[in-house]
C-alpha positions in Angstrom: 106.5 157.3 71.5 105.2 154.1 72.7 101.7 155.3 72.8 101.8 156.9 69.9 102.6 153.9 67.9 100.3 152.0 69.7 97.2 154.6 69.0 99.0 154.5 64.7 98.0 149.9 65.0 94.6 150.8 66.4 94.2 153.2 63.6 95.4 151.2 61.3 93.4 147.6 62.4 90.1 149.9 62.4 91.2 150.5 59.0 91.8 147.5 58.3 88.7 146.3 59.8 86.1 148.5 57.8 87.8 148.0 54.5 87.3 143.9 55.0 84.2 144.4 56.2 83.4 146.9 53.5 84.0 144.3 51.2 82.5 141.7 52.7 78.7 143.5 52.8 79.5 145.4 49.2 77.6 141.9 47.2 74.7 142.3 49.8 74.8 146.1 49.1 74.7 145.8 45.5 72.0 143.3 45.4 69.6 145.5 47.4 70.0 148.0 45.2 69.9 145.5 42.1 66.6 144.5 43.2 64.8 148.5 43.0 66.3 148.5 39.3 64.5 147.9 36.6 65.6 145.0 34.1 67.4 147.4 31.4 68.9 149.0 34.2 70.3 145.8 36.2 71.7 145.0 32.8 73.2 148.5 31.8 76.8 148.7 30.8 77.2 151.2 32.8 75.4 150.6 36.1 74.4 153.7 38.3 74.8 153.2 42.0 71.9 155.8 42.9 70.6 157.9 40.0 68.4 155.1 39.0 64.5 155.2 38.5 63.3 153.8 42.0 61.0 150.4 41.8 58.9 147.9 43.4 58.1 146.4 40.3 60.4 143.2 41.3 58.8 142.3 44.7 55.3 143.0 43.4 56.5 140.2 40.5 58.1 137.6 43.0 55.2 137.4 45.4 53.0 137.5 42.7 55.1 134.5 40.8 55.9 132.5 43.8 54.6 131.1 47.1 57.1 133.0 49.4 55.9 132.5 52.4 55.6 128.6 52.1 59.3 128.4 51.4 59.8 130.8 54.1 58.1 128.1 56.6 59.7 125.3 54.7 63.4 127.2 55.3 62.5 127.9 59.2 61.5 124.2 59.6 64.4 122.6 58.0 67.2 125.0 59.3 65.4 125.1 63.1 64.8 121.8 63.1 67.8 120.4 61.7 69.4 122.1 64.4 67.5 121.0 67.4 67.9 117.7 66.5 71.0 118.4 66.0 71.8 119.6 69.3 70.4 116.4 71.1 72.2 114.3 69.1 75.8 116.5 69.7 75.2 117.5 73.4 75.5 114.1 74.4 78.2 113.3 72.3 80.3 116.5 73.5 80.1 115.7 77.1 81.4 112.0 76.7 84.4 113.5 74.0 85.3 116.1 76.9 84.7 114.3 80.0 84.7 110.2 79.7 88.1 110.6 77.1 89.3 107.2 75.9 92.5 107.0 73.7 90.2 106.8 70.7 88.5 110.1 71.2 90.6 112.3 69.4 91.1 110.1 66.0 87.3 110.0 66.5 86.9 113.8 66.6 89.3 114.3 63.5 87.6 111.6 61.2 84.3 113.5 62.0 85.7 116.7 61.1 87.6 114.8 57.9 83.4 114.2 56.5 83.3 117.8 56.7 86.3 117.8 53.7 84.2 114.8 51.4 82.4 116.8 48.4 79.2 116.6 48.8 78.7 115.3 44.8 80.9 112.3 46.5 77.9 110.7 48.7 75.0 111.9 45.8 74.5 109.0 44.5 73.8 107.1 47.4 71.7 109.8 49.3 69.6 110.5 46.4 68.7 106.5 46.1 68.2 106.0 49.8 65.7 108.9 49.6 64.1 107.2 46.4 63.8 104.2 48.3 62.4 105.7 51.6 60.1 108.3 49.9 62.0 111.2 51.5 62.4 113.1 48.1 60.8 116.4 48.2 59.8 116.5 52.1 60.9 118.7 55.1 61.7 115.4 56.9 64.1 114.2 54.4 66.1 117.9 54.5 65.9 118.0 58.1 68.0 114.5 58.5 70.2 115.3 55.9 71.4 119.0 57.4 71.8 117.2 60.6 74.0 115.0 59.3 76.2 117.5 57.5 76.2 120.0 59.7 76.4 117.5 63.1 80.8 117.3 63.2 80.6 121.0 63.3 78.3 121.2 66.2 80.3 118.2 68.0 83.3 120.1 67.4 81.8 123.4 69.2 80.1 121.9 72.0 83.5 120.1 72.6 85.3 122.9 72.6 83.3 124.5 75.0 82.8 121.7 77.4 86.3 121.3 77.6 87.2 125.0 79.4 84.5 123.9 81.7 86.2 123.2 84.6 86.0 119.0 85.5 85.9 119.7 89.3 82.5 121.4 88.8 81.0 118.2 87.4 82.9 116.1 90.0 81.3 117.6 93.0 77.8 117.4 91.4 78.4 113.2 91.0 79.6 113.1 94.9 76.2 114.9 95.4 74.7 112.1 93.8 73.9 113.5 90.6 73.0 111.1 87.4 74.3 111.7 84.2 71.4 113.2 83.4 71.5 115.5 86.0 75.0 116.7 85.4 74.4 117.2 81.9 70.9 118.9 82.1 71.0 120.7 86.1 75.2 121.7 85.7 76.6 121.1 82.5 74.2 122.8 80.4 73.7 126.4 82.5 77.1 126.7 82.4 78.1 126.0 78.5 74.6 128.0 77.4 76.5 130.8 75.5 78.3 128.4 73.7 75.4 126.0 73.2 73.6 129.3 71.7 75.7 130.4 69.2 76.1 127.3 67.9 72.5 126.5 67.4 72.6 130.5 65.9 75.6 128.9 63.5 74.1 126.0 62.7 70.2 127.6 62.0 72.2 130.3 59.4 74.4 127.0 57.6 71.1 125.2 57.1 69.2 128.3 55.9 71.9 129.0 53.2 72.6 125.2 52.6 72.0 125.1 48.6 73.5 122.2 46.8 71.1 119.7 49.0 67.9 121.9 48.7 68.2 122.2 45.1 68.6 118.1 44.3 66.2 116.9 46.7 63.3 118.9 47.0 61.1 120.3 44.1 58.2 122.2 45.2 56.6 121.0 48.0 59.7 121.8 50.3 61.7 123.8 48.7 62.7 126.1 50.9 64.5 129.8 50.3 67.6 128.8 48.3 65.5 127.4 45.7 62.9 129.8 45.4 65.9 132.0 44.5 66.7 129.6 41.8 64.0 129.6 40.2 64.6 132.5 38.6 67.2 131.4 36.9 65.2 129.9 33.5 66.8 129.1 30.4 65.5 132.4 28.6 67.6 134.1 30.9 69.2 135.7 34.3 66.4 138.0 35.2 69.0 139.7 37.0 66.5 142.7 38.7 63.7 139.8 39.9 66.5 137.5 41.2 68.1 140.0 43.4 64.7 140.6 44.6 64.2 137.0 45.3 67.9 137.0 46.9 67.1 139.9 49.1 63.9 138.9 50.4 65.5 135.4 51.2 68.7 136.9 53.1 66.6 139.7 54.8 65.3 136.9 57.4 68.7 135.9 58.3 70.2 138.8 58.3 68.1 140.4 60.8 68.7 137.3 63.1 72.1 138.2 62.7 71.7 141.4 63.7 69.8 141.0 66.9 71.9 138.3 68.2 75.4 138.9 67.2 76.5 140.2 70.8 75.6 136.3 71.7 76.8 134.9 69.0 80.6 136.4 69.9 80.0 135.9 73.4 79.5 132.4 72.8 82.2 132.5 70.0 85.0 133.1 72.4 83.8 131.3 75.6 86.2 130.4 77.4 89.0 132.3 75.4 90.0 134.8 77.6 90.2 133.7 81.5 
């Protein structure tokens, strides 16, 4: 009986599973196939999911309209480098939060997570002015500072998180070895916590690349990267419904398939340390 029950919950789960999962990838689905439609046809009434007259009218359109391939670059500069920066910037920081605690370090670590909950519109104003000022409006560099700053608690939070099932013994015996700081973190700290320092430079590339509200404000052509070439084609004549999926598709497709290929680190470095 007791197996029997138990073989019903895994049945039920994998259900359970799909059907989110289902729903989850059902926008992306229907997008795709938005984007092979014609314009009468993304706009029918009465939408077909397959009878359809095939097309590659859209793409053709977008490449021909727009520079993809320059907000492709811009995208992979401002999410990758955001990141990097990001990392050096939050390794650092990790290792003193997990290993040199103070009695401060956890109000620290909540007040940086608390920026996290501040609408974005709230800090605007002030962003949009210091970029004025600084001549950072419309360039990669600007972007890349800002989508470290946003997305930096999140990586602190990881790394700390990681760092902290690291054993402390481990970096113990590498100081009575006469290891320097940066030899513990670089020669120890770092082979050890790589899964985890992985998928959150996978986490923090895919936030960046999707990051919108920024994009959109402070850039107008020459770095606007992915998220506002998708924009674009939404004009005041109109939702060209059939061109913007195709826009939307072709902007996803690059993160997607970095997805794909690096999910099995991106869970392994999701759950380090959560099952010993």
């Amino acid at each position: 009986m007791a197996i029997q029950s138990s073989n019903k919950s895994k049945i039920i789960y994998t259900l359970l599973a799909w059907s989110i999962s289902a729903a989850i990838f059902f926008p992306i689905f229907w997008t795709l196939l938005t984007s092979f439609k014609t314009e009468a046809e993304a706009i029918s009434a009465s939408p077909s999911l397959f009878m359809f007259d095939w097309t590659l009218e859209n793409y053709q359109d977008v490449l021909a309209r727009s520079p993809y391939f320059e907000h492709f670059w811009n995208s992979v500069v401002i999410s990758l480098g955001s990141s990097l920066i990001g990392l050096l910037i939050a390794i650092p920081a990790a290792w003193s939060m997990a290993f040199v605690q103070t009695k401060r370090t956890k109000n620290l670590l909540m007040w940086m997570l608390s920026t996290k909950m501040l609408p974005p519109v709230g800090v605007l104003i002030p962003i949009y002015l210091l970029f004025r000022d600084f001549d950072l409006l419309d360039t990669k560099l600007g972007l890349v500072i800002v989508m470290t700053l946003i997305n930096l608690p999140i990586m602190v939070w990881m790394l700390y998180t990681y760092f902290r099932e690291i054993p402390n013994e481990i970096l113990e015996a590498s100081r009575m070895d006469g290891a320097s700081i940066k030899a513990e973190i670089f020669h120890v700290l770092l082979p050890i916590a790589l899964p985890g320092i992985a998928s959150t430079l996978l986490l923090n590339v895919i936030l960046a690349w999707n990051e919108a509200f920024w994009t959109l404000i402070l850039t107008a052509a020459n770095a606007a990267p992915l998220t506002a070439f998708i924009a674009s084609y939404s004009s005041p004549e109109g939702l060209f419904y059939a061109k913007l999926s195709a826009a939307s598709a072709m902007a996803i497709a690059p993160i997607l398939i970095l997805g794909w290929f690096s999910q099995k680190q991106l869970v392994r470095g999701l759950t380090f340390g959560a099952v010993k």
